[in-house]
C-alpha positions in Angstrom: -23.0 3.6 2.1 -24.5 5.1 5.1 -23.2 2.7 7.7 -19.8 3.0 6.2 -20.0 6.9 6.5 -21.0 6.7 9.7 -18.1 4.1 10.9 -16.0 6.6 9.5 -17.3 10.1 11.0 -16.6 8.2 14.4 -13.2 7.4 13.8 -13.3 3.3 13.1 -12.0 3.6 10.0 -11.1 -0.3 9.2 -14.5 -0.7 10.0 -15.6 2.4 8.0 -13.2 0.5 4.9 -14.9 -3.0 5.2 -18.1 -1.2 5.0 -17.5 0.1 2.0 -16.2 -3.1 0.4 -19.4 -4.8 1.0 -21.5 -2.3 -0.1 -19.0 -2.3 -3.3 -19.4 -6.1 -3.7 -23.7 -5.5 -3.6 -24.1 -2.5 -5.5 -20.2 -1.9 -7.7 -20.5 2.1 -7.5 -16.6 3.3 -8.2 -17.1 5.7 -5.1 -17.5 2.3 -2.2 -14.1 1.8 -3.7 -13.0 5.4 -3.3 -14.3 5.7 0.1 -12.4 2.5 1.0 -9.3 4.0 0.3 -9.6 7.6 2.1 -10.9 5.2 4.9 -7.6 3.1 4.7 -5.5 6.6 4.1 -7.2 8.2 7.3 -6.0 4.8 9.5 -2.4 5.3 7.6 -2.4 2.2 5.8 -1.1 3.5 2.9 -0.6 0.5 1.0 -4.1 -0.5 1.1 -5.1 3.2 0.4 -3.2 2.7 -2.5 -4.1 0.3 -3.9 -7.4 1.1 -3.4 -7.5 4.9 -5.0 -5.7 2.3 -8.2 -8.8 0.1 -8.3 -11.1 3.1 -8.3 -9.1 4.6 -11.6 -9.3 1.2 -13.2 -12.9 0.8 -12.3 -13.8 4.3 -13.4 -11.0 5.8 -15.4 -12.7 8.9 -16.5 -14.2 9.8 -13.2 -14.7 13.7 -12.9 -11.8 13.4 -10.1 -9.8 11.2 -11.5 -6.4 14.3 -11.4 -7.0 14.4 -7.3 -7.1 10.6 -7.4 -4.1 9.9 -8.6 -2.4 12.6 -6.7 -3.6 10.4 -3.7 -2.6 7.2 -5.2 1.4 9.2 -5.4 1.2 10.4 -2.4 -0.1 7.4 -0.7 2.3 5.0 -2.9 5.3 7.2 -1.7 4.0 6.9 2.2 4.7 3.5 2.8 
């Protein structure tokens, strides 16, 4: 998680979003997915921000955020 923030306060976000997959794949905590996405949505890859804010409300669908999530995944899923 930390490596993958800091990836992503410098900027590398694909980077920053492969952190996060891996640390997803070690420890499956909802937010690596998350993080993924807002990492791929920051390097305007919608698509794959998309999809990833979707695998984060499968994965955790009644996450405390789960309204702002899916008013990423629209707005992502409308950007590409």
């Amino acid at each position: 998680m930390e490596r993958g923030q800091g990836l992503f306060a410098q900027g590398r976000f694909i980077e920053a979003a492969e952190e996060f997959q891996r640390a997803y794949e070690a420890h499956p905590f909802s937010a690596f997915v998350y993080n993924a996405g807002v990492a791929y949505e920051r390097q305007n890859d919608y698509r794959r921000a998309a999809d990833f804010f979707a695998r984060y409300l499968e994965r955790d669908p009644d996450a405390s955020d789960r309204d702002a999530v899916r008013s990423e995944l629209a707005k992502t899923a409308t950007s590409w």
